[in-house]
ZAMARGU-4260 file (C-alpha; in steps of 0.2 Angstrom, whole numbers, plus 5000, padded with zeros to 4 digits):
<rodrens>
0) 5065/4951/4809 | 5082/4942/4804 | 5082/4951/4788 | 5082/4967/4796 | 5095/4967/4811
5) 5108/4958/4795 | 5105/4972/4785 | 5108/4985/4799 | 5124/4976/4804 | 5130/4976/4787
10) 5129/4991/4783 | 5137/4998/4801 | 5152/4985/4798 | 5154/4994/4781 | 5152/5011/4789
15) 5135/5016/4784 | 5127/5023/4799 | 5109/5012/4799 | 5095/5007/4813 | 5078/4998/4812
20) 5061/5006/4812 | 5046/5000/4823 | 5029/5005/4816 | 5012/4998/4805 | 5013/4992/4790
25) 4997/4994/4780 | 5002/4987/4762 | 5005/4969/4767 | 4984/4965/4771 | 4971/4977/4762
30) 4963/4984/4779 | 4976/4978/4790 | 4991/4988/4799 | 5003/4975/4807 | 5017/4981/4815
35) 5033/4979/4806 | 5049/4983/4807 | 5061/4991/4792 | 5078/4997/4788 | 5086/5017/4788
40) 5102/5019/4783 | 5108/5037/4783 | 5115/5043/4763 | 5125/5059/4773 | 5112/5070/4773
45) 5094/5060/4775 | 5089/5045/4782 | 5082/5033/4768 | 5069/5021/4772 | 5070/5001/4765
50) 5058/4986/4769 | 5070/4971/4766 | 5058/4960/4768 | 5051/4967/4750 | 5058/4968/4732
55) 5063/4985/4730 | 5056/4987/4712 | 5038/4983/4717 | 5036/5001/4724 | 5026/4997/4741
60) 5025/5012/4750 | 5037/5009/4767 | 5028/5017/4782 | 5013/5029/4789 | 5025/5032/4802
65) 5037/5042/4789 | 5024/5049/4781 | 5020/5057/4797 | 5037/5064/4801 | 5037/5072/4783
70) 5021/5082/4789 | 5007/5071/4779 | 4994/5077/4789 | 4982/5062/4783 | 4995/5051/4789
75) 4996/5058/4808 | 4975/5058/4806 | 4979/5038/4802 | 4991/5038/4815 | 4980/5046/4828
80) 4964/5034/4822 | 4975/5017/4827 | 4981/5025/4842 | 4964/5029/4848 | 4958/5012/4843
85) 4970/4998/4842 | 4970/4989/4861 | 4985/4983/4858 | 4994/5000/4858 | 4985/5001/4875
90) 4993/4989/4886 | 4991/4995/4902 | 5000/5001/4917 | 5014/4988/4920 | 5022/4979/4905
95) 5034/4966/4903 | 5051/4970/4894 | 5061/4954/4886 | 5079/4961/4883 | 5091/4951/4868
100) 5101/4943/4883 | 5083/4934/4888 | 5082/4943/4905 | 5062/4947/4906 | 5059/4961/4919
105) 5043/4974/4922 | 5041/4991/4921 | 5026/5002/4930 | 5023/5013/4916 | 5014/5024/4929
110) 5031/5030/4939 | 5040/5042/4931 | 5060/5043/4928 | 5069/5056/4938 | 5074/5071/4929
115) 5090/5082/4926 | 5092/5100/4930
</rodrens>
């Protein structure tokens, strides 16, 4: 993921706004939907979407998951599919969160934050 968090703090040290993405890749493995991480970087009026890990001209689609936000209605069905079947998007009621500054706590995922009025 090196590639990735360089590219979005080289373009925010040039002023481009930019983040990283979290979703499943299918186009690496025929029948496989790893999860992978890509760029954004925001041309002034849309989000555009980058795999740095790939060459640009071999036209690899990017993501389901942006598909999905565009309203591709196949891929929410896809979406919905590796939900409802992958365990590991399952994984349970407690989990264990590893932060950058290496401080590893859990979270009840059953509790629920306080709201706001």
């Amino acid at each position: 993921m090196t590639t990735r968090w360089v590219s979005v703090a080289a373009l925010r040290a040039h002023g481009v706004p930019a983040r990283s993405r979290i979703g499943f890749a299918d186009y690496f493995d025929e029948g496989s939907h790893g999860d992978h991480v890509i760029v954004e970087w925001f041309d002034g009026s849309r989000w555009v979407a980058t795999d740095t890990q790939l060459d640009p001209s071999a036209g690899f689609p990017v993501d389901v998951l942006l598909a999905a936000d565009a309203g591709d209605q196949a891929a929410e069905r896809r979406l919905a599919e590796r939900y409802a079947t992958d365990p590991r998007l399952h994984p349970g009621d407690v989990i264990s969160c590893h932060s950058p500054r290496e401080v590893v706590y859990e979270v009840d995922l059953r509790q629920r934050l306080p709201t706001t009025p």
